[in-house]
N, C-alpha and C positions, 0 to 999 in steps of 0.2 A: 365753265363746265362745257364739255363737248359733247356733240353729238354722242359719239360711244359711250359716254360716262353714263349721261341721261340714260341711254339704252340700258348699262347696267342696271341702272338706281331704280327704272321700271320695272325693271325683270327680277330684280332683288328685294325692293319694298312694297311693290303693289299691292299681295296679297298680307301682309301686317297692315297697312293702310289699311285696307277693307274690312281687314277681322276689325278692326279699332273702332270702324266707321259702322259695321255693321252689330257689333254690342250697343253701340251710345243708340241708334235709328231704331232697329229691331226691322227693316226694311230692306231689303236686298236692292231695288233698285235705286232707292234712296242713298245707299251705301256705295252702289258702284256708279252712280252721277258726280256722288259727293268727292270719290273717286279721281275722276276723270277729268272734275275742274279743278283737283289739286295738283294733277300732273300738266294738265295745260298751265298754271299758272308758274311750276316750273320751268313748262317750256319759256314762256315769256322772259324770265327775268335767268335765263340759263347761263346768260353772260356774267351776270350778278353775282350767283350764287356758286360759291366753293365747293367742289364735288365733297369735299371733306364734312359739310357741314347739311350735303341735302338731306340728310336722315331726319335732323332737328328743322330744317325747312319743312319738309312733306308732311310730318305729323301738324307742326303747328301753323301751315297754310290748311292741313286736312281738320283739323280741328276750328279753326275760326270759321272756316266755311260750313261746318256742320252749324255752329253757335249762330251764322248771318242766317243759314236755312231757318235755322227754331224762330228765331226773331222775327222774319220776314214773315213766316207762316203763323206764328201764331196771333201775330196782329189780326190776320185774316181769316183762320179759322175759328169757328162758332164754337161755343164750347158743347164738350162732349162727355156726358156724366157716366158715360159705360168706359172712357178714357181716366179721369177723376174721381171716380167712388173708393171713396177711401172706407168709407162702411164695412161693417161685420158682412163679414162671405161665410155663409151657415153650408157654402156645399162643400169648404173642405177641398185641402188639395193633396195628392196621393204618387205627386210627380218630385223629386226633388230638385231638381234642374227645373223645372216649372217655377217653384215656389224661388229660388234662387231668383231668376229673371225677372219675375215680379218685382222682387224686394230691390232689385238694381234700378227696375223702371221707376220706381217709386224715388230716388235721388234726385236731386238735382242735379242737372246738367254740369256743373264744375265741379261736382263732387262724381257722378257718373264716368265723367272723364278722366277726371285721378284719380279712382280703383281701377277703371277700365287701363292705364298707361304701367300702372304699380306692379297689380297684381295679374293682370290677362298678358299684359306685354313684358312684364318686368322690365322698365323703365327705371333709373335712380330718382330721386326728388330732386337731384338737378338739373337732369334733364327733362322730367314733366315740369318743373318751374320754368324751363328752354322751351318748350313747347307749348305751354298757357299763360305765358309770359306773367307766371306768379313767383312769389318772393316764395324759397326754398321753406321758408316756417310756416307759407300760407299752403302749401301743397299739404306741408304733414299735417295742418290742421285739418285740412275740408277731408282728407285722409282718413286720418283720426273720427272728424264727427260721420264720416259714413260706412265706415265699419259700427261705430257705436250704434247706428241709426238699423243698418243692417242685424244687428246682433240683434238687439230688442223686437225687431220685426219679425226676425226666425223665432222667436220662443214666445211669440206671441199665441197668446190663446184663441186667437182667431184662426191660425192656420193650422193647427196641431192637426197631424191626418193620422 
């Protein structure tokens, strides 16, 4: 990859990288760090990597590096019961994009990241198996259970506003 190619592949994919990075965090600076060491690590291996193929590079350097952030932090962080209350919420929510983002945060992380690739980026299953280096039946599965997991949560009686 060259110089100019990289320049494109910045100015072309940054801002999908970010939305991607910034659905799975919910952190804007956390998102454009996560960012910023996906393109340096482009940089690094630029000789490496086929301009043809940096698309499926940046998401799945941008994606393991969000997955090393969780890891690394969550060994470290204390747990947080206003983060984890999975409990009856009696105030009701009255936002639908609200309730939506909730029910997303509530995913797991590889399941987070393949709706977020599916259905925000519209990604094939071949290419988020290219990118979470998962076998194409294992993407439709975790797919599959979080939209299921998603459905049951929308109509749930706890959130009905």
């Amino acid at each position: 990859m060259t110089v100019n190619e990289y320049n494109n592949c910045v100015d072309k994919l940054s801002d999908a990288i970010f939305r991607f990075l910034l659905k799975n965090t919910r952190d804007k600076d956390l998102a454009n760090d996560l960012v910023q060491d996906s393109f340096m690590k482009l940089w690094l291996k630029r000789k490496e990597v086929d301009n043809k193929k940096s698309k499926s590079y940046l998401f799945t350097t941008a994606y393991h590096t969000m997955i090393d952030h969780f890891r690394k932090h969550e060994r470290k962080d204390s747990f947080d019961p206003q983060v984890h209350d999975v409990g009856f919420n009696d105030t009701g929510f009255s936002d639908l994009k609200h309730v939506l983002d909730e029910a997303i945060q509530r995913l797991t992380p590889i399941q987070r990241a393949v709706v977020m690739l599916r259905d925000y980026e519209g990604y094939s299953y071949k290419e988020i198996g290219e990118i979470t280096e998962l076998k194409e039946a294992q993407v439709k599965v975790y797919i599959y259970r979080a939209r299921l997991f998603l459905k049951n949560y929308l109509v749930s009686p706890e959130i009905v506003f």
